[in-house]
C-alpha positions in Angstrom: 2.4 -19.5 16.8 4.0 -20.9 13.7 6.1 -19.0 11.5 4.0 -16.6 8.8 4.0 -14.0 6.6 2.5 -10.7 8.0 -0.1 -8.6 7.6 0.8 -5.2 7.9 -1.5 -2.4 9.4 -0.3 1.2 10.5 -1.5 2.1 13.6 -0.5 5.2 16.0 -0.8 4.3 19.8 0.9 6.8 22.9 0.4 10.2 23.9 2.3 11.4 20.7 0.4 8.9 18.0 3.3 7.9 17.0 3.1 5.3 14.0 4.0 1.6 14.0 3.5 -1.1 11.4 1.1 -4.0 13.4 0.3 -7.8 12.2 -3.3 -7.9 11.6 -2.9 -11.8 11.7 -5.0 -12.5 14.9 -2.9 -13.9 17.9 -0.1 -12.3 16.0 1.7 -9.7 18.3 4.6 -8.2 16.2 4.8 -4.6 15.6 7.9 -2.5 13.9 8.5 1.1 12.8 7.6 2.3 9.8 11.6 3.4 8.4 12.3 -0.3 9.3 9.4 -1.9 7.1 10.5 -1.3 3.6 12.0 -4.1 1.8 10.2 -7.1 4.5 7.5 -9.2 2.6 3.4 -8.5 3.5 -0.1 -10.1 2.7 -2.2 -7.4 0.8 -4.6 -6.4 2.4 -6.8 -6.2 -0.6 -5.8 -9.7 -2.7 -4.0 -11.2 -0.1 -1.3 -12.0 -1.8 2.5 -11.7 -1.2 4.7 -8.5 -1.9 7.6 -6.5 -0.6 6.6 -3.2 1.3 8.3 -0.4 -0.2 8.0 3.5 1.0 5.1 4.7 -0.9 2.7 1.5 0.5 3.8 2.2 4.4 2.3 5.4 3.8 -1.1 3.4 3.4 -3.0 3.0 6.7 -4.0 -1.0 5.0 -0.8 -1.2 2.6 -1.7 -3.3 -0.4 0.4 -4.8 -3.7 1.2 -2.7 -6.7 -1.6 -4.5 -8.2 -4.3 -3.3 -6.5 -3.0 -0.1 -6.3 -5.6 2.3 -8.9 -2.9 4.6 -11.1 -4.0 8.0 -12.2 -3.2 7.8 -16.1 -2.1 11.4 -17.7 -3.9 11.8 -20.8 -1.3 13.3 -22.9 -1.8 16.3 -25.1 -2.3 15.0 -28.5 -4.7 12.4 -27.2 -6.5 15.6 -26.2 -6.4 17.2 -29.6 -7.5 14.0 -31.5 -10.9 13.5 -29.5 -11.3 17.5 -30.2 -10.6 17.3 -33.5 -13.2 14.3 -33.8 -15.5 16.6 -32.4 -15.1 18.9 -34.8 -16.4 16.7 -37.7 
């Protein structure tokens, strides 16, 4: 198989379920553990484009880029007060 850029899946296989990072890429057999994954290059599974796996996405059972990933925004406390006060009119 030529050379490519993998497709990372977590997976847990053996009595324990311990977890391993797969290539989803069919015919593609390589696996690795999960502290060894950070910092290697992956296809999102979501855009499919290239990024580096960091900690937080081998958490993810389908890691995917920082750009697909949905951030909770904190709604800060004068933003708050404004649409109150607002209301209050």
């Amino acid at each position: 198989m030529p050379k490519h850029t993998h497709q990372y899946t977590r997976i847990k296989i053996g009595k324990n379920k311990r977890p391993l990072m797969k290539c989803a890429v069919i015919g593609c057999t390589h696996t690795c553990k999960p502290e060894l994954a950070p910092g290697r290059f992956s296809i999102c599974n979501n855009c499919y484009c290239e990024f580096v796996l960091t900690k937080a996405n081998i958490q993810l059972a389908r890691p995917h880029c920082d750009n697909c990933t949905v951030h909770k925004t904190k709604k800060s406390g004068v933003d708050a007060i404004r649409k109150f006060l607002e209301g209050v009119h």
